[in-house]
C-alpha positions as CSV (number, residue, x, y, z in Angstrom):
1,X,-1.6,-0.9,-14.8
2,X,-0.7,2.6,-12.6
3,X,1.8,2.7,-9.9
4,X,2.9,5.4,-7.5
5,X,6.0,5.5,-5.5
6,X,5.8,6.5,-2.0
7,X,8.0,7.0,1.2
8,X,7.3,5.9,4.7
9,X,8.2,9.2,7.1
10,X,5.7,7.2,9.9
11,X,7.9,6.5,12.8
12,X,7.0,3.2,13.3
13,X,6.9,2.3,9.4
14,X,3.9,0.3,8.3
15,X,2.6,-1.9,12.0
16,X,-0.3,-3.0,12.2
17,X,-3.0,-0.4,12.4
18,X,-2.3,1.2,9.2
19,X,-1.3,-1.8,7.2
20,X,-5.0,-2.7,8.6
21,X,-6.0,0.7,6.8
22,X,-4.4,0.0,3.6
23,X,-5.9,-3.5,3.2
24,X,-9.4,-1.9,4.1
25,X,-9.4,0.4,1.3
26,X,-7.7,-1.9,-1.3
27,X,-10.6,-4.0,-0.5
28,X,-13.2,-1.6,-1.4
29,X,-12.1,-2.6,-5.4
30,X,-12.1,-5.0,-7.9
31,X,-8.4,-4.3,-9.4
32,X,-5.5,-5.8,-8.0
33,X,-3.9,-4.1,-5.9
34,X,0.1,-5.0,-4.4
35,X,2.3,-3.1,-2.6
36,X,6.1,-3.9,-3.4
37,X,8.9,-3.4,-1.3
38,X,13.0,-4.6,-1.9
39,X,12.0,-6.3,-4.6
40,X,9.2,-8.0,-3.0
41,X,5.3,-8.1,-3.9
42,X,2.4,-8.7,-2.0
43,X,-1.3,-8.2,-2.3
44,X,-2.2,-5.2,-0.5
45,X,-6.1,-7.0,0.3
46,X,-4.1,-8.8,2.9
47,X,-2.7,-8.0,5.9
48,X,-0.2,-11.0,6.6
49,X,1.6,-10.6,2.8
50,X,1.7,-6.6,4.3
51,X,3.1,-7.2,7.3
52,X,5.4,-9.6,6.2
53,X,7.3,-6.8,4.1
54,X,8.3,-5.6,7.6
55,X,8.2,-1.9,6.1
56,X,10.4,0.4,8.2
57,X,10.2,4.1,8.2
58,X,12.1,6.0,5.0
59,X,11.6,3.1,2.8
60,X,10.6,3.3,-0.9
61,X,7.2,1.2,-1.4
62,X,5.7,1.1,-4.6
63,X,1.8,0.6,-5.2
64,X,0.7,-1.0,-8.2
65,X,-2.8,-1.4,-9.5
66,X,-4.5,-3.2,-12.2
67,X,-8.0,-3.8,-13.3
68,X,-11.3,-2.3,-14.0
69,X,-11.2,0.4,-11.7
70,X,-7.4,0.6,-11.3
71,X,-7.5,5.0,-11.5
72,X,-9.6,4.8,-8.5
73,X,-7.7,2.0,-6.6
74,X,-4.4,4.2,-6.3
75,X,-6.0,7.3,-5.5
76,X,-8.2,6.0,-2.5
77,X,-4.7,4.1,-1.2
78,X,-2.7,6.7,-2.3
79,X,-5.0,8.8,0.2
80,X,-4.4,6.2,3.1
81,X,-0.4,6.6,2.8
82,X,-0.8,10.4,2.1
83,X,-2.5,10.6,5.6
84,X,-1.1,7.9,8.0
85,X,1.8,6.8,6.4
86,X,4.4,9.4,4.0
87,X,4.3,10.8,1.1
């Protein structure tokens, strides 16, 4: 299991088109992959348990992978956030 801790500088937090973004990529791989957020967990592959976290901007959110091809799985969201979302 690998996790990475992230914050939200978007404006408009995590809405629709990039919580559509994340759940693309987490997609693309066979580990689990959750996004957690006050204490909550979801499963980043979908897009209602994401927006249902109602992520504002300068929150904390945690991504957590595990499987197979867990390495990869963080990076390529990781990458997502990185661009669209914080840091």
């Amino acid at each position: 299991m690998k996790e990475r801790t992230f914050t939200i500088t978007a404006e408009t937090g995590v809405h629709a088109r990039p919580a559509t973004l994340l759940v693309n990529k987490a997609g693309q791989y066979e580990s689990e992959v959750e996004v957690s957020y006050n204490d909550k967990k979801v499963n980043l592959k979908s897009i209602m348990g994401v927006m249902s976290l109602g992520i504002p901007k300068n929150a904390e959110i945690k991504i957590i992978a595990s499987g197979s091809d867990e390495e990869e799985a963080l990076e390529g969201v990781s990458e997502v956030v990185k661009e669209h979302l914080g840091e």
